[in-house]
PDB file of N, CA, C and O in Angstrom:
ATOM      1  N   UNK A   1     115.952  93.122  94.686  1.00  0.00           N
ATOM      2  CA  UNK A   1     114.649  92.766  95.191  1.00  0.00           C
ATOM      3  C   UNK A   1     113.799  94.033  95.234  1.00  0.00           C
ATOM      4  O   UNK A   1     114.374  95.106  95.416  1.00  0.00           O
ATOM      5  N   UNK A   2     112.466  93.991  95.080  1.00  0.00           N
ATOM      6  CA  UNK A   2     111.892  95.105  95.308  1.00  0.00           C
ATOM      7  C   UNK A   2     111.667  96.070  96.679  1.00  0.00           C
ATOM      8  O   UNK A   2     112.017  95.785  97.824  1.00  0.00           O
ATOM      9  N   UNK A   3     111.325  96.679  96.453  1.00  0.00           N
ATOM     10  CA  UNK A   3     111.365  97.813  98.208  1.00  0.00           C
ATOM     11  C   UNK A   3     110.005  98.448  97.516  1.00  0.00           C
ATOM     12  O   UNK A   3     109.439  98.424  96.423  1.00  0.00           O
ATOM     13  N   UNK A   4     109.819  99.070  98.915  1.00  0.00           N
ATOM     14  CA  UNK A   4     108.462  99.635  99.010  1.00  0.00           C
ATOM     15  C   UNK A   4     109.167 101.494  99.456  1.00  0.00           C
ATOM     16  O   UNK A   4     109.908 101.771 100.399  1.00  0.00           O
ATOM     17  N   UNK A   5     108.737 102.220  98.659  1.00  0.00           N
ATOM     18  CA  UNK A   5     109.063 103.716  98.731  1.00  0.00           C
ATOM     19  C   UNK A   5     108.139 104.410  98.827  1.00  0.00           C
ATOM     20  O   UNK A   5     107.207 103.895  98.209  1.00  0.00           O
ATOM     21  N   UNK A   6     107.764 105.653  99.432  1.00  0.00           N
ATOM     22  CA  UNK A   6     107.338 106.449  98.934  1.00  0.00           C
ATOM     23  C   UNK A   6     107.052 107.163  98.063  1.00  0.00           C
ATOM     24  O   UNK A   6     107.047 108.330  98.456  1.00  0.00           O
ATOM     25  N   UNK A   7     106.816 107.064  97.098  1.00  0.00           N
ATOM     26  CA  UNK A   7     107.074 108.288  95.757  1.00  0.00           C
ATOM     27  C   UNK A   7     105.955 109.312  95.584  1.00  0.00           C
ATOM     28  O   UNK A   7     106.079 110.297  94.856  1.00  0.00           O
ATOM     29  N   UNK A   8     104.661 108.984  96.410  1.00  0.00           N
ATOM     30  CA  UNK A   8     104.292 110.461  96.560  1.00  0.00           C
ATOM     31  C   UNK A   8     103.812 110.668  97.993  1.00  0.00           C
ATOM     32  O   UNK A   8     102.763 110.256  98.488  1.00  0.00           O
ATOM     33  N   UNK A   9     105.315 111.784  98.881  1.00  0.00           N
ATOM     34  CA  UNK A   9     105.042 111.886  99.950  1.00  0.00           C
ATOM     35  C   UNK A   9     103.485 112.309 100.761  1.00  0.00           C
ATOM     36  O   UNK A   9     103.084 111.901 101.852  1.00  0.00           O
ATOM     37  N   UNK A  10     102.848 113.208  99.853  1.00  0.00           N
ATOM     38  CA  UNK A  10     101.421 114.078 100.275  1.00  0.00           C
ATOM     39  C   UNK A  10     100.061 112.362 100.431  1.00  0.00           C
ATOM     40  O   UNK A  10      99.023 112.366 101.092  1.00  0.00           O
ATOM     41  N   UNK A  11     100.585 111.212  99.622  1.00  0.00           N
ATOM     42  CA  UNK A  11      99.698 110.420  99.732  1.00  0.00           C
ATOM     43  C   UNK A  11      99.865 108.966 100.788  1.00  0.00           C
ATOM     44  O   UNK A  11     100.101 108.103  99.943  1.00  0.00           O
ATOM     45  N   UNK A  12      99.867 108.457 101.763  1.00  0.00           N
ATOM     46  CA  UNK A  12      99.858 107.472 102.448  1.00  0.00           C
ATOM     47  C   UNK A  12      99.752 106.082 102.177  1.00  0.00           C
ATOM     48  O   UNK A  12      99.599 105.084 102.881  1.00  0.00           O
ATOM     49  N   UNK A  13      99.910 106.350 100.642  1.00  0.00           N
ATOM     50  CA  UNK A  13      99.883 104.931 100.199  1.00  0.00           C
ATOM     51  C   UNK A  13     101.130 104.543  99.560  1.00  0.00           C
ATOM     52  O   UNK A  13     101.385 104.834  98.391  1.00  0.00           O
ATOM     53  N   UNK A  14     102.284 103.571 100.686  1.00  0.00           N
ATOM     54  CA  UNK A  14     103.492 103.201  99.751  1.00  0.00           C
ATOM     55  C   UNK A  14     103.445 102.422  98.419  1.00  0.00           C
ATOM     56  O   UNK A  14     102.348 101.990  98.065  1.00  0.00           O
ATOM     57  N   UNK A  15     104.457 102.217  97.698  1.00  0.00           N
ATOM     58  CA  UNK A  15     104.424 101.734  96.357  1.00  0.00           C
ATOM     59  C   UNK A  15     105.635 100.805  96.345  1.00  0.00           C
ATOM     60  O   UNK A  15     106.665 101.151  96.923  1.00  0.00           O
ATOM     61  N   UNK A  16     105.550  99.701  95.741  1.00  0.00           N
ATOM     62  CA  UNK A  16     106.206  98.570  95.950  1.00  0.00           C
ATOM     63  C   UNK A  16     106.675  99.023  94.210  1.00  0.00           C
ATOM     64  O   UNK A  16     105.810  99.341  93.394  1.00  0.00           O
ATOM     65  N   UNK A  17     108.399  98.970  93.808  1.00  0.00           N
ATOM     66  CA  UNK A  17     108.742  99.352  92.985  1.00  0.00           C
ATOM     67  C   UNK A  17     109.143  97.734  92.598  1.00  0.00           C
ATOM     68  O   UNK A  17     109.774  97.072  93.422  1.00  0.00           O
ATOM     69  N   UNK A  18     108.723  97.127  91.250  1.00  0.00           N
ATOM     70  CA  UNK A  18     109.314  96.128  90.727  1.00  0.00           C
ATOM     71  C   UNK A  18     109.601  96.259  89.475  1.00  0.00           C
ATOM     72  O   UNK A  18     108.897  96.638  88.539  1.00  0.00           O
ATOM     73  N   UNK A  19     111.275  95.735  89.536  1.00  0.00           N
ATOM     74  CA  UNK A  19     111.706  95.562  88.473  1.00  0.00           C
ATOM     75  C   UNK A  19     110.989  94.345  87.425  1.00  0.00           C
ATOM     76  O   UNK A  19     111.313  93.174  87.622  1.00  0.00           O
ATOM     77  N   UNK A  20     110.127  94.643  86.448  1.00  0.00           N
ATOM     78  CA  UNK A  20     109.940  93.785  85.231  1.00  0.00           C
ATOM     79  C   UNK A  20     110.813  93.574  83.992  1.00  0.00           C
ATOM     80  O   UNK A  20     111.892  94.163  83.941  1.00  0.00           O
ATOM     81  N   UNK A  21     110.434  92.795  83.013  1.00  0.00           N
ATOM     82  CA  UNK A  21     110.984  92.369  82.215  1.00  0.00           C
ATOM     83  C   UNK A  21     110.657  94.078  80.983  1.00  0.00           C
ATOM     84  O   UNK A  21     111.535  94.418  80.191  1.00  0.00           O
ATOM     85  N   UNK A  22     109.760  94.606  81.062  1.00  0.00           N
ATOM     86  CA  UNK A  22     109.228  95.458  80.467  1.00  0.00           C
ATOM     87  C   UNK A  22     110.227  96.668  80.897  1.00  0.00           C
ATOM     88  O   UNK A  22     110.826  97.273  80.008  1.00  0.00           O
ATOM     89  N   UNK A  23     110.387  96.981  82.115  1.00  0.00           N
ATOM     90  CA  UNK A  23     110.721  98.285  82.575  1.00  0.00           C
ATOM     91  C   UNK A  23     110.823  98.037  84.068  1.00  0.00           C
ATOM     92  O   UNK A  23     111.204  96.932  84.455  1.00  0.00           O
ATOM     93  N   UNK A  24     110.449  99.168  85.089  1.00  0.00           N
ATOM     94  CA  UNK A  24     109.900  99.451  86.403  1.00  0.00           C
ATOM     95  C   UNK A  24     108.781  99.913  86.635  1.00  0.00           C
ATOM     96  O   UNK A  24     108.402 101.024  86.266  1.00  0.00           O
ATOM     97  N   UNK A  25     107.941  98.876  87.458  1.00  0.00           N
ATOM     98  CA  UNK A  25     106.679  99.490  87.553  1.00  0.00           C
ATOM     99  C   UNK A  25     106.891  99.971  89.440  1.00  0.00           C
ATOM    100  O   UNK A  25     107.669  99.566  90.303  1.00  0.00           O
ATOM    101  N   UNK A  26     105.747 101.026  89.449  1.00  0.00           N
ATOM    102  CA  UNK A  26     105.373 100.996  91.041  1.00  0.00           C
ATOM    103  C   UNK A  26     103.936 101.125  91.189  1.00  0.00           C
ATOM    104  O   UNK A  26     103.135 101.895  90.661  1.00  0.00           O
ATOM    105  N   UNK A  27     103.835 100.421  91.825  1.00  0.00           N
ATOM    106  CA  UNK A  27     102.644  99.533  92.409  1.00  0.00           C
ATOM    107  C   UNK A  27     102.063  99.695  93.595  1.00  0.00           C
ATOM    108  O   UNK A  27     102.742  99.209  94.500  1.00  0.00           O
ATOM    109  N   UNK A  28     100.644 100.402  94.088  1.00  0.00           N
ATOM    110  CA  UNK A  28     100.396 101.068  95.387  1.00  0.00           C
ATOM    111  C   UNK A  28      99.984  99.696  96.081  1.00  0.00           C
ATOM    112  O   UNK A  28      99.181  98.898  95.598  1.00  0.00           O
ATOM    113  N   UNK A  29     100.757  99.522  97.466  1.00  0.00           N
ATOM    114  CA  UNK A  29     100.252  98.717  98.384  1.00  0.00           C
ATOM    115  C   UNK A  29      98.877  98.505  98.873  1.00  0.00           C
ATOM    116  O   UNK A  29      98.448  97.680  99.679  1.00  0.00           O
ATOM    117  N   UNK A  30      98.276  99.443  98.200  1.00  0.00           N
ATOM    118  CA  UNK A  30      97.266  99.032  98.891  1.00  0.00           C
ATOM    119  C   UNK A  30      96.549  98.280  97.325  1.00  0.00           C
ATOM    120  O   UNK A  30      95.434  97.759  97.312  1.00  0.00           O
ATOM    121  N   UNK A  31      97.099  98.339  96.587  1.00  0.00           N
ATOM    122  CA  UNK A  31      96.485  97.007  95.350  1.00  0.00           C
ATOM    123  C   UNK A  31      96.809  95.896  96.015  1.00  0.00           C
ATOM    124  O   UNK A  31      95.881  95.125  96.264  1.00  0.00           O
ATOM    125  N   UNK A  32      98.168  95.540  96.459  1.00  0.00           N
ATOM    126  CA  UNK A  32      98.405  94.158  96.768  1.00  0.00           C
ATOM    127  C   UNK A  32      97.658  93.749  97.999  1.00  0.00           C
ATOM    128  O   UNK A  32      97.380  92.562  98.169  1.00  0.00           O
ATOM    129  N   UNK A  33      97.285  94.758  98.953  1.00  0.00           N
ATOM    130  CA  UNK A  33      96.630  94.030  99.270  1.00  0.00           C
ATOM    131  C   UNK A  33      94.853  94.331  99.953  1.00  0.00           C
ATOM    132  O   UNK A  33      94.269  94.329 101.036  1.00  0.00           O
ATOM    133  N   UNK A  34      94.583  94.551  98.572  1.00  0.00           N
ATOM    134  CA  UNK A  34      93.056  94.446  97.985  1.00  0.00           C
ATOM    135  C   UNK A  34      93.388  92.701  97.615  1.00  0.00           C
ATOM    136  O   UNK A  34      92.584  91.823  97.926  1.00  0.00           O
ATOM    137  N   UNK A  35      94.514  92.457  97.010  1.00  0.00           N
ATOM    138  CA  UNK A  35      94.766  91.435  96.383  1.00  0.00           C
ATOM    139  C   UNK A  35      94.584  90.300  97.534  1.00  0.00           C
ATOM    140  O   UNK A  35      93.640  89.510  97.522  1.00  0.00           O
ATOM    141  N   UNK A  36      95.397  90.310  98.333  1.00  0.00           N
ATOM    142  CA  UNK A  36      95.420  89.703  99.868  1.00  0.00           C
ATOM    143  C   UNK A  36      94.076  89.384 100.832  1.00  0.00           C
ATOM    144  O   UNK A  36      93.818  88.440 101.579  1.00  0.00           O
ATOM    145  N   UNK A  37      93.490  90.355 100.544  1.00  0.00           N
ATOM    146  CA  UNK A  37      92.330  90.494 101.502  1.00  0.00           C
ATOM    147  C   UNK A  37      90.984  89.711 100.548  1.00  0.00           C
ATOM    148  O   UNK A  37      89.885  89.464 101.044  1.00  0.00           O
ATOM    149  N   UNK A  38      91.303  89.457  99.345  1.00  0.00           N
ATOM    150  CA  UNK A  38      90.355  88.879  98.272  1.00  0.00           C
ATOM    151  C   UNK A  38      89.336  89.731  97.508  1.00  0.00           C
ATOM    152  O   UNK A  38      88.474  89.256  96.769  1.00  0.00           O
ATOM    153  N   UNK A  39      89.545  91.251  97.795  1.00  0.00           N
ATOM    154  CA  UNK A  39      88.608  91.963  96.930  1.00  0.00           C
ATOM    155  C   UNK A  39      88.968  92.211  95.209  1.00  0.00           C
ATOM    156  O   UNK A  39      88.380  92.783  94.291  1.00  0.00           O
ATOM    157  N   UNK A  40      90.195  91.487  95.331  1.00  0.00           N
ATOM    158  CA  UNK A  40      90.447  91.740  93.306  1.00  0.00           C
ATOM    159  C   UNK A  40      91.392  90.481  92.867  1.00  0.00           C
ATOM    160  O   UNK A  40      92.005  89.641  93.525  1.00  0.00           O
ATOM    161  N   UNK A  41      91.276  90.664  91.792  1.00  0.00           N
ATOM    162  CA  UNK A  41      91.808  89.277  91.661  1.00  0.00           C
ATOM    163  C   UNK A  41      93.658  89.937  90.990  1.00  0.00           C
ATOM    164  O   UNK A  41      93.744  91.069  90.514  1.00  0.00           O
ATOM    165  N   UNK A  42      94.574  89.254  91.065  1.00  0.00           N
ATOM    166  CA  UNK A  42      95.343  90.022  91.017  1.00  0.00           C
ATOM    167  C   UNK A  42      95.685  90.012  89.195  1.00  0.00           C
ATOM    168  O   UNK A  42      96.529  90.767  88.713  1.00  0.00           O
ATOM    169  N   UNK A  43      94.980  89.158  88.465  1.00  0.00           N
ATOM    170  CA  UNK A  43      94.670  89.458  87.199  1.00  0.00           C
ATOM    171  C   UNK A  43      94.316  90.722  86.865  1.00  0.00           C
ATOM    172  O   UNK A  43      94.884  91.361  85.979  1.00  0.00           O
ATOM    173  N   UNK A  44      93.317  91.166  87.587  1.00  0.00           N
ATOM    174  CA  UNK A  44      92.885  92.505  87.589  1.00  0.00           C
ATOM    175  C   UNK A  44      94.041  93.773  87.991  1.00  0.00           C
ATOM    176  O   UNK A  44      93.587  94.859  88.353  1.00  0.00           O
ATOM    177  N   UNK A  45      95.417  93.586  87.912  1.00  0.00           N
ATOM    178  CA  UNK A  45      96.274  94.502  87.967  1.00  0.00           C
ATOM    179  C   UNK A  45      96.407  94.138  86.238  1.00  0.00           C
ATOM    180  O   UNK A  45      96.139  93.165  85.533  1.00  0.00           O
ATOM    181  N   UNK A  46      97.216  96.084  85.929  1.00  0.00           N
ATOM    182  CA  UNK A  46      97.386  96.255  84.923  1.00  0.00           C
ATOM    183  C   UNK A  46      99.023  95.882  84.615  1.00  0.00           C
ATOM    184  O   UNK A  46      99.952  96.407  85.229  1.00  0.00           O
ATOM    185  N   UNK A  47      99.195  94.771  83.438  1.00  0.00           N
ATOM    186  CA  UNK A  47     100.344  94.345  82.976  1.00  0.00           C
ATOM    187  C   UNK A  47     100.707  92.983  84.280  1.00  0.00           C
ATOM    188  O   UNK A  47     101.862  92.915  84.701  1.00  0.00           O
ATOM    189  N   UNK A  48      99.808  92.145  84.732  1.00  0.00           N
ATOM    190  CA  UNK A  48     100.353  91.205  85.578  1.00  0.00           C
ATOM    191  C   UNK A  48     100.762  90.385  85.107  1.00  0.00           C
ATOM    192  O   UNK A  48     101.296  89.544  85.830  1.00  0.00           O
ATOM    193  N   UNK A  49     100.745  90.212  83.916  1.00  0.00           N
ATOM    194  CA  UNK A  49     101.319  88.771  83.166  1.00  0.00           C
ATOM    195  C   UNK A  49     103.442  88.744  83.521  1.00  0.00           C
ATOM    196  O   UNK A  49     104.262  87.855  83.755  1.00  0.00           O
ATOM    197  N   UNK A  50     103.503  90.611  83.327  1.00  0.00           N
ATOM    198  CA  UNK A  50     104.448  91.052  83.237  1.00  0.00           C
ATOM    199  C   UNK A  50     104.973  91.083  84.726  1.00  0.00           C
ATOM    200  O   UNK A  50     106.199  91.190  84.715  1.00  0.00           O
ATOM    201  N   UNK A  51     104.704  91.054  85.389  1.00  0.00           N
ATOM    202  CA  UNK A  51     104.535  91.753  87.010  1.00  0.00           C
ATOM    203  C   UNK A  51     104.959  90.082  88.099  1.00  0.00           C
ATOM    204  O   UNK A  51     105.646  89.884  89.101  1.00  0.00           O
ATOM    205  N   UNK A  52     104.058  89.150  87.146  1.00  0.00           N
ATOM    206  CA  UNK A  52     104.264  88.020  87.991  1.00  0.00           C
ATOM    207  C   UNK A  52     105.815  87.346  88.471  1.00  0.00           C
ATOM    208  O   UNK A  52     106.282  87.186  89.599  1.00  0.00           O
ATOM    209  N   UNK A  53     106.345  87.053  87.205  1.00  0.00           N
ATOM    210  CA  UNK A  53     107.542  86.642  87.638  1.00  0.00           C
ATOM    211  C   UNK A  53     108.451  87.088  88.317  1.00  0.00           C
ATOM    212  O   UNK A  53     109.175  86.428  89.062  1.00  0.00           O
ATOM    213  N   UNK A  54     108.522  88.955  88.003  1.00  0.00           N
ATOM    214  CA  UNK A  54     109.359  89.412  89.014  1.00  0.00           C
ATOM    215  C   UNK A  54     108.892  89.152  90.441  1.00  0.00           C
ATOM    216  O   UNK A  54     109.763  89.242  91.306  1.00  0.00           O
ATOM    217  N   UNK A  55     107.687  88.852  90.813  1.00  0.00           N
ATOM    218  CA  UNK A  55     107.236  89.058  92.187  1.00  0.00           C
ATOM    219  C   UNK A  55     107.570  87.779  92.790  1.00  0.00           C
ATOM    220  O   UNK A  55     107.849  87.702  93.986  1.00  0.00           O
ATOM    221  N   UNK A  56     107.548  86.416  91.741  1.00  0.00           N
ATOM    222  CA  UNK A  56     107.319  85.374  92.279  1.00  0.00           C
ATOM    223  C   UNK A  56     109.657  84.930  92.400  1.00  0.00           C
ATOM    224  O   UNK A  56     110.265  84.277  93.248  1.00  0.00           O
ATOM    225  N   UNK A  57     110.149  85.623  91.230  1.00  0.00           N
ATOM    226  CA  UNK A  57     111.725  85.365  91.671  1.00  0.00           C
ATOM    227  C   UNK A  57     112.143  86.456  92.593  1.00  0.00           C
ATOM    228  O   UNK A  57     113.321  86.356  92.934  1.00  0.00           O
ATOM    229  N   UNK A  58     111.269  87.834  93.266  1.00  0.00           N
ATOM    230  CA  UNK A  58     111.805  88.217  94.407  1.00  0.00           C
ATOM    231  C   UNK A  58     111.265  87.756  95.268  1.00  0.00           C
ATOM    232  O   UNK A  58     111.977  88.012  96.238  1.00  0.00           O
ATOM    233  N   UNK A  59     110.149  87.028  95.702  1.00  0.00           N
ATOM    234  CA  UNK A  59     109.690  85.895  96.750  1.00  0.00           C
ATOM    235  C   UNK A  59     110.559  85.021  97.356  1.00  0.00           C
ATOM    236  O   UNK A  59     110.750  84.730  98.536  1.00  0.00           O
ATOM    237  N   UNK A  60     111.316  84.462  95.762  1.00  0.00           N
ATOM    238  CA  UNK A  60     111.795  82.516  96.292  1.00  0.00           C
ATOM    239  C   UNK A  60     113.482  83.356  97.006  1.00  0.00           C
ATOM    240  O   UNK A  60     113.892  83.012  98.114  1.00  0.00           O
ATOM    241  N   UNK A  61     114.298  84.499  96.095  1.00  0.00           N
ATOM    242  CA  UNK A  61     114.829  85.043  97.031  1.00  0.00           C
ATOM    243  C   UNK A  61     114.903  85.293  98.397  1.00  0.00           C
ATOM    244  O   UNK A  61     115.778  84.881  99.158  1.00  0.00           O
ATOM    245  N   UNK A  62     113.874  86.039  98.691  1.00  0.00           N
ATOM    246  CA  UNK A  62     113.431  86.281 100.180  1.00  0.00           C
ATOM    247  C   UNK A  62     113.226  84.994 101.073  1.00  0.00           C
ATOM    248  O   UNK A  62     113.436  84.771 102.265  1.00  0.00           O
ATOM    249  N   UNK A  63     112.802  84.343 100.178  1.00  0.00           N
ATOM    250  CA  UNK A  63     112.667  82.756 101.320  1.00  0.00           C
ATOM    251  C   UNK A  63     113.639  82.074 101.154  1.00  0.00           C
ATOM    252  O   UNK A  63     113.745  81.253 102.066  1.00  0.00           O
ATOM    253  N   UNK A  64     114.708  81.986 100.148  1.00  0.00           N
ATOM    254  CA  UNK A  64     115.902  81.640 100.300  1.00  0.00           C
ATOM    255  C   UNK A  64     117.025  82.408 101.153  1.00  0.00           C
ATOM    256  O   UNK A  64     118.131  81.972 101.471  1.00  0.00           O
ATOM    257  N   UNK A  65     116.559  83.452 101.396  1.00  0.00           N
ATOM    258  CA  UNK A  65     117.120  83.948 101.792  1.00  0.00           C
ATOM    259  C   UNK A  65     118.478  84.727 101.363  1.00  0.00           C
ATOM    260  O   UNK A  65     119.474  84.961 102.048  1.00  0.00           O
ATOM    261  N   UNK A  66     118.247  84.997 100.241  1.00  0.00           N
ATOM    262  CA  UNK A  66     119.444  85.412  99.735  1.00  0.00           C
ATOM    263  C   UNK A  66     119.037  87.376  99.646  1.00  0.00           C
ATOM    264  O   UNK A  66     119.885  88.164  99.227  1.00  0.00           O
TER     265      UNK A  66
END
C-alpha cells in the first residue's frame, strides 16, 4: 500500500509514494489535496491515467481492510 514519507526533509510537504504500473511515483500531499479541496482537477496531475488504479486498488484494500 502506499505510505506517505518524507523525501525532502528541508521541505514540509510529505509525498505519498505509489507504486504504478509504470514505475514509483511520489506525489506531494499537498496535490492531493488541492485535489480534495476542489482547486484542480485530479486529471490535472501528471501521468493520472497511470496513478489511478494504483490509488483506487490501495483504497478498496484499506477499506477492506486488508
Amino acid at each position: 500500500m502506499g505510505e506517505i514519507v518524507n523525501l525532502y526533509p528541508e521541505k514540509a510537504d510529505p509525498h505519498f509514494v505509489i507504486m504504478a504500473a509504470d514505475g514509483v511515483h511520489a506525489i506531494p500531499a499537498s496535490v492531493f489535496r488541492r485535489v480534495i479541496d476542489g482547486d484542480m482537477s485530479f486529471v490535472e496531475i501528471d501521468q493520472w491515467e497511470l496513478l489511478l488504479p494504483a490509488i483506487i486498488k490501495d483504497w478498496m484494500r484499506f477499506k477492506m481492510g486488508e
